[in-house]
GUMILUM-118197 format. One record per residue (C-alpha): residue number from 1; x, y, z. Coordinates in Angstrom, 1 decimal, decimal comma. Layout:
% GUMILUM-118197
resi: NUM; xx: X; yy: Y; zz: Z $
...
% end
This chain:
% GUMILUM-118197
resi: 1; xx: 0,0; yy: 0,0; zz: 0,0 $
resi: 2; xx: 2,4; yy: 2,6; zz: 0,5 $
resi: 3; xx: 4,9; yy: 1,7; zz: -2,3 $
resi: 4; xx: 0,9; yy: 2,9; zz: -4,4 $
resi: 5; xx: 1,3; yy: 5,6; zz: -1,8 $
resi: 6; xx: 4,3; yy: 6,5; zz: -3,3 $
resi: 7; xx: 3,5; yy: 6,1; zz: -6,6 $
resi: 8; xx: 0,8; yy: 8,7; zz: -6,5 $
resi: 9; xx: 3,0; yy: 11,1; zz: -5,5 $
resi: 10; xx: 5,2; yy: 10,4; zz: -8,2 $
resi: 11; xx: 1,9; yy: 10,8; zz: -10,5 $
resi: 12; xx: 1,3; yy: 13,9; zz: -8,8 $
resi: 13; xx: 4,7; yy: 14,9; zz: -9,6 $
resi: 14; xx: 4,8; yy: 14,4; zz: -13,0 $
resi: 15; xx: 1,0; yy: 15,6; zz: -13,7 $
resi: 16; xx: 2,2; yy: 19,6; zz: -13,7 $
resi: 17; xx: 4,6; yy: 19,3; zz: -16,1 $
resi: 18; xx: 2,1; yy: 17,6; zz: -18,3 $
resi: 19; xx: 0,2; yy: 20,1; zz: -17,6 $
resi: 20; xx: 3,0; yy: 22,9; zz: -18,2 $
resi: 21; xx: 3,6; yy: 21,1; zz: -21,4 $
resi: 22; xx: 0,1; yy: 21,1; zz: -22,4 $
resi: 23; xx: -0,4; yy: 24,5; zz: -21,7 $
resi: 24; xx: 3,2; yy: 25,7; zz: -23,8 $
resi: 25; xx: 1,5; yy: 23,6; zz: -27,0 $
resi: 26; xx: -1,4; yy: 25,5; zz: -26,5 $
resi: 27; xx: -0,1; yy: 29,1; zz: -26,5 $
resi: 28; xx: 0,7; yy: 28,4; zz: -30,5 $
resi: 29; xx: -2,8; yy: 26,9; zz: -31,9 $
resi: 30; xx: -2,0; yy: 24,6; zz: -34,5 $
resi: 31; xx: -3,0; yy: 25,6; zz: -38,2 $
resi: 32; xx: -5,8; yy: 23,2; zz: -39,1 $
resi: 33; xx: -5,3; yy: 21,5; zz: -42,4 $
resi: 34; xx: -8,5; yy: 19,0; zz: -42,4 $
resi: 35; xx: -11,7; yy: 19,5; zz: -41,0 $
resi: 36; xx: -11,3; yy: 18,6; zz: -37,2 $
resi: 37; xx: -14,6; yy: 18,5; zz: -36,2 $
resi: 38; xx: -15,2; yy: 15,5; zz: -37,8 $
resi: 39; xx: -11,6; yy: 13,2; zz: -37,2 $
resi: 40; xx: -12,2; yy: 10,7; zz: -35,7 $
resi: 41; xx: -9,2; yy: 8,9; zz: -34,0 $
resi: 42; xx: -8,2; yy: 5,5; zz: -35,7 $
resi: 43; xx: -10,4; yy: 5,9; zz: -38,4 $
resi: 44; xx: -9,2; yy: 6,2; zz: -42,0 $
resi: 45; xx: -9,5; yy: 8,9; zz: -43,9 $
resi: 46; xx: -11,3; yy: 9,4; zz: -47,2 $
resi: 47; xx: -8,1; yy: 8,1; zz: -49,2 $
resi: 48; xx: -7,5; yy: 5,4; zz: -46,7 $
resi: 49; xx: -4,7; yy: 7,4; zz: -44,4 $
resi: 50; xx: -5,3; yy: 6,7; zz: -40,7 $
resi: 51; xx: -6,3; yy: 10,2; zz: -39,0 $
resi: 52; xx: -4,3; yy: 12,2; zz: -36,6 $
resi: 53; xx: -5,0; yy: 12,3; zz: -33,0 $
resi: 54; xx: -6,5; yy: 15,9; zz: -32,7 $
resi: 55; xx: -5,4; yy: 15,9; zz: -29,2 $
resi: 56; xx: -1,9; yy: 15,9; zz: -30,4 $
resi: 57; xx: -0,9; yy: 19,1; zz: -32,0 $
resi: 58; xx: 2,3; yy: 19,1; zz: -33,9 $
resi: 59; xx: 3,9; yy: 20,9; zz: -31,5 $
resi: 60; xx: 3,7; yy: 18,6; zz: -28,6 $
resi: 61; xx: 6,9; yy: 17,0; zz: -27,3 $
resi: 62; xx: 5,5; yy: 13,0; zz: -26,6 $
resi: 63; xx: 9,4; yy: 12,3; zz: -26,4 $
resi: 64; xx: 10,0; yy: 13,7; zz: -23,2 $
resi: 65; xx: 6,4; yy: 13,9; zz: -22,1 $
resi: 66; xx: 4,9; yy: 11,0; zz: -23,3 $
resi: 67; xx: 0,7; yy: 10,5; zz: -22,5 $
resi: 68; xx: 0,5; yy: 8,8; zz: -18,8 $
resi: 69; xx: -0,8; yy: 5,3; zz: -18,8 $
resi: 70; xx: -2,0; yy: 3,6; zz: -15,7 $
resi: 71; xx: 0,3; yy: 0,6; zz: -14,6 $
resi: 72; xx: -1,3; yy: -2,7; zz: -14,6 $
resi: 73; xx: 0,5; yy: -3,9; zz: -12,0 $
resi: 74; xx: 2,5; yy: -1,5; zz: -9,2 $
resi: 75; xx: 6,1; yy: -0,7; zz: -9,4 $
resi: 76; xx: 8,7; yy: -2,1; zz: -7,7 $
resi: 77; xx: 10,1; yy: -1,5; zz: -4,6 $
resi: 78; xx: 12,7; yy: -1,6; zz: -1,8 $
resi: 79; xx: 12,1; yy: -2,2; zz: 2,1 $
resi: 80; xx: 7,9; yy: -1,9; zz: 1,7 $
resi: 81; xx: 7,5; yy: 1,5; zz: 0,4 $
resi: 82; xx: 10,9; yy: 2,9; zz: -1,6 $
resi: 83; xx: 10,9; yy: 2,9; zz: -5,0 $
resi: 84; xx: 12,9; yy: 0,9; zz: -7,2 $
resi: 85; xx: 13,1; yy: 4,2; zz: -9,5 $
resi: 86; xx: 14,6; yy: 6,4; zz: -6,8 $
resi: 87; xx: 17,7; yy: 3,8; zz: -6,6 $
resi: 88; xx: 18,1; yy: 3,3; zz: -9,9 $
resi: 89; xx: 18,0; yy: 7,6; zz: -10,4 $
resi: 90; xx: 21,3; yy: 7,3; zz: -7,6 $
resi: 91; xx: 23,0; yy: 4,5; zz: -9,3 $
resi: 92; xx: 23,5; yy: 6,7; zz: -12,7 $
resi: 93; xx: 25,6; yy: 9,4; zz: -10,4 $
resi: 94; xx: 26,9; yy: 7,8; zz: -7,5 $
resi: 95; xx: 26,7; yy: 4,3; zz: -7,4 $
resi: 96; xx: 24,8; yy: 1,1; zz: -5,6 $
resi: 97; xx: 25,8; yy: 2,7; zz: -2,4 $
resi: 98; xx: 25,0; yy: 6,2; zz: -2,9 $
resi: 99; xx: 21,4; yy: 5,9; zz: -1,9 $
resi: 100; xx: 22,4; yy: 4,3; zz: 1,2 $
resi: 101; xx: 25,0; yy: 6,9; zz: 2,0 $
resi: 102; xx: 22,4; yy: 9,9; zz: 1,4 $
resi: 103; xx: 19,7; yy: 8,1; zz: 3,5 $
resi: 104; xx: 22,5; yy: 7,9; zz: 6,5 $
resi: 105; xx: 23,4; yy: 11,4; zz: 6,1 $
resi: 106; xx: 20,0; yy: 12,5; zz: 6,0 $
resi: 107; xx: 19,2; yy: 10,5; zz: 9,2 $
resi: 108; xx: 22,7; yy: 11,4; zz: 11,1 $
resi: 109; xx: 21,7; yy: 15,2; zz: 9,9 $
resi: 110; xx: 18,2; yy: 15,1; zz: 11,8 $
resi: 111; xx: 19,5; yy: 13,2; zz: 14,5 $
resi: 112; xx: 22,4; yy: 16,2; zz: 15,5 $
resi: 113; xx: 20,5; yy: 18,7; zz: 14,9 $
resi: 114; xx: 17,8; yy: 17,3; zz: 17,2 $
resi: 115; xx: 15,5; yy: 17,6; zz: 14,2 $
resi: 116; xx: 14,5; yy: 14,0; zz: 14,8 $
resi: 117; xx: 14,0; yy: 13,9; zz: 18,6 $
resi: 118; xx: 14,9; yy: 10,5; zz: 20,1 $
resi: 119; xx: 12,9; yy: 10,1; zz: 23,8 $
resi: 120; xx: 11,9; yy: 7,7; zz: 25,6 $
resi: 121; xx: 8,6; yy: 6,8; zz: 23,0 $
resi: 122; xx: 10,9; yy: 6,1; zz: 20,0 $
resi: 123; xx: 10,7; yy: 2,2; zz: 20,8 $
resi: 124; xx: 7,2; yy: 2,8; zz: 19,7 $
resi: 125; xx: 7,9; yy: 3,8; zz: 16,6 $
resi: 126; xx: 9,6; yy: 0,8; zz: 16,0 $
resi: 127; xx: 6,6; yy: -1,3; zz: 17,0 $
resi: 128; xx: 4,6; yy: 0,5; zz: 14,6 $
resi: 129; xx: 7,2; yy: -0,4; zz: 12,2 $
resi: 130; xx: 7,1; yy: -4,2; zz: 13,4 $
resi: 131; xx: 3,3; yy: -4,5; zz: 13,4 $
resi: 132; xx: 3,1; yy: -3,0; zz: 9,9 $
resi: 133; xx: 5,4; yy: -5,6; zz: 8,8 $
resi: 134; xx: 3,6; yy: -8,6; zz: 10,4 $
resi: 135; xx: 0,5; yy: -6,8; zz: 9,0 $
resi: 136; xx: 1,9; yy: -6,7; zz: 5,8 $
resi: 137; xx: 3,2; yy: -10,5; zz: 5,7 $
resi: 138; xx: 0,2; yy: -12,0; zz: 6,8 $
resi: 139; xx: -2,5; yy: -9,7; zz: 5,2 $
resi: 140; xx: -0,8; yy: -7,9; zz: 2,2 $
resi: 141; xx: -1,4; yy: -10,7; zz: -0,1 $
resi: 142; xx: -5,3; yy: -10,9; zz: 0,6 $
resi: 143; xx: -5,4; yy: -7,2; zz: 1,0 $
resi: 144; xx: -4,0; yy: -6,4; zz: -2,4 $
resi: 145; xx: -5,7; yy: -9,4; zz: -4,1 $
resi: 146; xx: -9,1; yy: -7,7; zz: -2,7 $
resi: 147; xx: -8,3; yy: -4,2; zz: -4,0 $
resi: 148; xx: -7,1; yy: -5,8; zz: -7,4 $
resi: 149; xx: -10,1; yy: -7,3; zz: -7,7 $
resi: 150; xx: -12,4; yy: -3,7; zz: -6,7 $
resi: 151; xx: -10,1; yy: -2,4; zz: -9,3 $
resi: 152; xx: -10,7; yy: -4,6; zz: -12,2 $
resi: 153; xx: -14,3; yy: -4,6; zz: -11,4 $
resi: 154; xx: -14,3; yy: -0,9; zz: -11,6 $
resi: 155; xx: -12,4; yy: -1,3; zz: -14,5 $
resi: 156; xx: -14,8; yy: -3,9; zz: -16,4 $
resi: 157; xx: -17,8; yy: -1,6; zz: -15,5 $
resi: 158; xx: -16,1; yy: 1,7; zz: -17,1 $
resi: 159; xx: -15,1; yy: -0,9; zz: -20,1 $
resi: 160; xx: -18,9; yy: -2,2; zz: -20,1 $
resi: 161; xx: -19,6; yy: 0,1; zz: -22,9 $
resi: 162; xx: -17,1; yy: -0,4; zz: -24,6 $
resi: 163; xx: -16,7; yy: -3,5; zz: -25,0 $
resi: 164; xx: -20,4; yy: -4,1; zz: -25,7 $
resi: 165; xx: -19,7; yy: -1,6; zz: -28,5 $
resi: 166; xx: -17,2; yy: -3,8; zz: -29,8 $
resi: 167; xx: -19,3; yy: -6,8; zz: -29,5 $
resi: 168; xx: -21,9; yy: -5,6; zz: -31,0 $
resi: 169; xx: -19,6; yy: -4,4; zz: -34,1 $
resi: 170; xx: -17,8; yy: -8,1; zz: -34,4 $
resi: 171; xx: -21,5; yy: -9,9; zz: -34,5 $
resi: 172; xx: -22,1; yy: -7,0; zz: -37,2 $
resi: 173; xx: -18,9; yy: -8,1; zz: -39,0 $
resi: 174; xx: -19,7; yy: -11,3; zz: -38,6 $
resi: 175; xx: -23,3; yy: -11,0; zz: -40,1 $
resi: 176; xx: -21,7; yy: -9,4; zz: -42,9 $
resi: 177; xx: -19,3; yy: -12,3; zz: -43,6 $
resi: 178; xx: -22,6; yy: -14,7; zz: -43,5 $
resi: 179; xx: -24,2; yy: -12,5; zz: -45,9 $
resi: 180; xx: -21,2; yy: -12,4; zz: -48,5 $
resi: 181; xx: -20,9; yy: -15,7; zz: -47,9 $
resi: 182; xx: -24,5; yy: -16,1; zz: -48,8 $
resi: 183; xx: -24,3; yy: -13,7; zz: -51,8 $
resi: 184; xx: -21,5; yy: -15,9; zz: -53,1 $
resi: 185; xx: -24,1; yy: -18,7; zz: -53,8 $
resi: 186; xx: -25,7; yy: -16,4; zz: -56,2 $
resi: 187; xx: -23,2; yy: -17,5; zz: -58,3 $
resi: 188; xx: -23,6; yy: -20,7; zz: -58,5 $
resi: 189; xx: -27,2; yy: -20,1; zz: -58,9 $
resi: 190; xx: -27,0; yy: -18,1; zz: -62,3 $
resi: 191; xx: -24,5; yy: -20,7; zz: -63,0 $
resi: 192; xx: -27,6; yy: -23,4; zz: -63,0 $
resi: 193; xx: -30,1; yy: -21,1; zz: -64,6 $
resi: 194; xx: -27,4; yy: -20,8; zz: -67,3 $
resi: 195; xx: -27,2; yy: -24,4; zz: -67,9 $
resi: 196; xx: -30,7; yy: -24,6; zz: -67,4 $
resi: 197; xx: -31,8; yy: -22,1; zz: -70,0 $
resi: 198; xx: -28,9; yy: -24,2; zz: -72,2 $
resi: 199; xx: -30,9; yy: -27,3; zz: -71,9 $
resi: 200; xx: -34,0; yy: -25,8; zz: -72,7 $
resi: 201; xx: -32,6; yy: -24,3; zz: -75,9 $
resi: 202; xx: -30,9; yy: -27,6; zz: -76,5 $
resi: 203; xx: -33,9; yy: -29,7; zz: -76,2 $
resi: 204; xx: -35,5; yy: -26,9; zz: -78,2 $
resi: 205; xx: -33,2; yy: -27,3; zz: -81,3 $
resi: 206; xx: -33,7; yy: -31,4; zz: -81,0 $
resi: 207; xx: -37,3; yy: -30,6; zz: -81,6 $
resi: 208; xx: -36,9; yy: -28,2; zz: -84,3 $
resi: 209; xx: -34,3; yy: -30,8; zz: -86,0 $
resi: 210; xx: -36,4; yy: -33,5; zz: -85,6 $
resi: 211; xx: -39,3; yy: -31,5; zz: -87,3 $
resi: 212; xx: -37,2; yy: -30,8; zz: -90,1 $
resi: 213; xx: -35,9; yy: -34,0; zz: -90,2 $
resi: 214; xx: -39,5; yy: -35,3; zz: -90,7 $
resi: 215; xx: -40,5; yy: -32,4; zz: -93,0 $
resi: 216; xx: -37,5; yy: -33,4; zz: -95,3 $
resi: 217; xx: -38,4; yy: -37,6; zz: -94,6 $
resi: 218; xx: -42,2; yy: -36,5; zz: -95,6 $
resi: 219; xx: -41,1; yy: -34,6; zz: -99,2 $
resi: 220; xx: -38,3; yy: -37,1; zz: -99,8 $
resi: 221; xx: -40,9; yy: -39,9; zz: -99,6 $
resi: 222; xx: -43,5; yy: -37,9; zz: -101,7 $
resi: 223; xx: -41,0; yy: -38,1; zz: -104,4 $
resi: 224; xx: -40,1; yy: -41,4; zz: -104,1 $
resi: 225; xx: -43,9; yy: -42,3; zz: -104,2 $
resi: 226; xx: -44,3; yy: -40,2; zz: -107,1 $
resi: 227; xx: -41,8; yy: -41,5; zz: -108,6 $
resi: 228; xx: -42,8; yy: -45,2; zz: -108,5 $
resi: 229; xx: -46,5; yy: -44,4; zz: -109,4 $
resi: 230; xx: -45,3; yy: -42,9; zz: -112,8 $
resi: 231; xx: -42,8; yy: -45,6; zz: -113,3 $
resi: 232; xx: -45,9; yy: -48,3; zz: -112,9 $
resi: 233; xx: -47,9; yy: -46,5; zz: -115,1 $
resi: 234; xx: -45,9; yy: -46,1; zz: -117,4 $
resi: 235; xx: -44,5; yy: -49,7; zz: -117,4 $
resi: 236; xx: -48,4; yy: -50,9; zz: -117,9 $
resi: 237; xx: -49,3; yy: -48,2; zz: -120,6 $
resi: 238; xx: -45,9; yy: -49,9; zz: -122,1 $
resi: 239; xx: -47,5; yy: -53,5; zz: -122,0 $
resi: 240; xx: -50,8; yy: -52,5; zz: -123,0 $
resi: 241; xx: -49,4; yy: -50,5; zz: -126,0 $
resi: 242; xx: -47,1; yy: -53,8; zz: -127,2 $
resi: 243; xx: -50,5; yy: -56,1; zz: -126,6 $
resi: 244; xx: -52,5; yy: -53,8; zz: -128,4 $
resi: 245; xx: -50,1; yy: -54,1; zz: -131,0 $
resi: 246; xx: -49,4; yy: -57,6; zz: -130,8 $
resi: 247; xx: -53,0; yy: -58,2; zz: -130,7 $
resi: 248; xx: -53,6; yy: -55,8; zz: -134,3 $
resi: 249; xx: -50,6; yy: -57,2; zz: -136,0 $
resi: 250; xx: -52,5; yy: -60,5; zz: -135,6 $
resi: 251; xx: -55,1; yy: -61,9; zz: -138,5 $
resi: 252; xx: -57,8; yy: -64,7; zz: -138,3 $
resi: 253; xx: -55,6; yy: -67,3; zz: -139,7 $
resi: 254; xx: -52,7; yy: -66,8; zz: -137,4 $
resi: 255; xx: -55,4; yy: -66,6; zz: -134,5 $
resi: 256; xx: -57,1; yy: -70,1; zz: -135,8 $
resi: 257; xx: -53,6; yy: -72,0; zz: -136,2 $
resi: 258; xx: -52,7; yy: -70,3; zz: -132,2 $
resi: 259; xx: -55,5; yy: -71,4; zz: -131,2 $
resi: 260; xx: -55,1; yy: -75,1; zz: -132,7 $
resi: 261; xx: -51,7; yy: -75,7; zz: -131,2 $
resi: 262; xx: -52,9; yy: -74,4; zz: -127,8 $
resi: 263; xx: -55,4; yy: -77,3; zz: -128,3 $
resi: 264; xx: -52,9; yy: -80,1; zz: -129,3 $
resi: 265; xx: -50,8; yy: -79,2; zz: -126,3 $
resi: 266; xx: -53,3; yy: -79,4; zz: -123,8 $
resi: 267; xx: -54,6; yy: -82,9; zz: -125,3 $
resi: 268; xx: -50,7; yy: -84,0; zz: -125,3 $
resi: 269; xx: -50,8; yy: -82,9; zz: -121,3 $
resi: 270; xx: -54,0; yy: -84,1; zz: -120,6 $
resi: 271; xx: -52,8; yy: -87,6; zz: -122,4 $
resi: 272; xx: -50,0; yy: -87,6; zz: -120,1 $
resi: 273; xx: -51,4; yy: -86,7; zz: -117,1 $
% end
């Protein structure tokens, strides 16, 4: 607890000369070049550039004042409530045992100058010190786990917004996938109705074939019809002409002698039979 003690005044330290800084950056107003009123931090910008923080002018020095951050987890320190920093600020000048040497100066000053009375209550003090130690090893642990755990509750509830913000934005995103995803079947729909509509004019040009095929087979057997019919007709008008004329180039005498034979051979037959 005191080593956060300490670190808040360290905060406290370094919070006016962000502030000092803050105030330097805004005697000279930056010269807009966008319009600021509607940036929004992280978000691109109409050509796809990410846009500037418009709570960092171009004048501000984040180098050597860089934006405070809360630690996650305290810093580290010496003998309960000492810094780690403050040692490590003495080590660059003086050494590992320059901030011993400066704490007992500072303690051999107060003591002979009876700054730091010692009476006949001091063992006190040291009892205080004692119990806050055995207060600290046997309830630090549970203590600090409890105000961790205020803290991250607090913490959750301040990020409650937030992150229901962002949850709601990731279902969004995901809806959106689903829904490209779903469009992408539109594809593969056209795709069919393509072949579909391929099929149809297919099976449409079978039956149009086939139609003219039997149009063509119709005609072609007309002909052929036709063609037989004048071929028998004109093979019988043939054989009736040459019987006609057979039958005129024939006389009574020749008919009677035909006619006489055709007798003798059927009595001849008839005789064998």
């Amino acid at each position: 607890m005191l080593s956060r003690l300490a670190l808040r005044s360290e905060l406290f330290r370094v919070a006016p000369l962000c502030a000092n800084a803050v105030r330097t950056t805004q005697t000279k107003p930056a010269v807009a070049t966008t319009n600021e009123s509607i940036i929004v931090p992280g978000f691109p910008k109409p050509n796809g550039q990410p846009q500037p923080n418009p709570y960092d002018g171009p004048e501000r020095d984040l180098v050597n004042f860089p934006r405070m951050v809360r630690l996650e987890e305290p810093a580290k320190t010496r003998y309960l409530f000492v810094p780690e920093e403050w040692f490590e600020v003495f080590y660059k000048k003086t050494g590992v045992t320059g901030p011993y040497v400066l704490a007992a100066g500072v303690t051999t000053y107060l003591l002979s100058k009876e700054i730091w009375v010692v009476e006949h209550e001091f063992p006190y003090v040291l009892a205080t010190i004692g119990l806050f130690y055995v207060g600290w090893k046997k309830f630090g642990t549970s203590l600090a786990a409890f105000l961790d755990k205020e803290i991250d509750e607090y913490e959750a509830s301040c990020n409650a917004g937030r992150k229901s913000e962002i949850d709601g934005l990731k279902e969004t995103i995901e809806h959106q996938k689903t829904e490209i995803w779903r469009t992408e079947a539109q594809k593969h729909v056209i795709q069919a109705k393509r072949e579909n509509v391929a099929l149809q004019l297919e099976a449409i040009y079978r039956e149009r074939a086939l139609q003219a095929y039997n149009q063509v087979k119709r005609r072609l057997d007309y002909q052929l019809d036709l063609a037989n019919l004048t071929r028998t007709v004109q093979q019988r008008h043939m054989v009736n002409w040459i019987i006609e004329n057979v039958l005129k180039s024939l006389t009574n005498e020749q008919e009677k002698q035909s006619f006489k034979k055709c007798m003798t051979d059927l009595q001849a037959l008839a005789a064998k039979a």
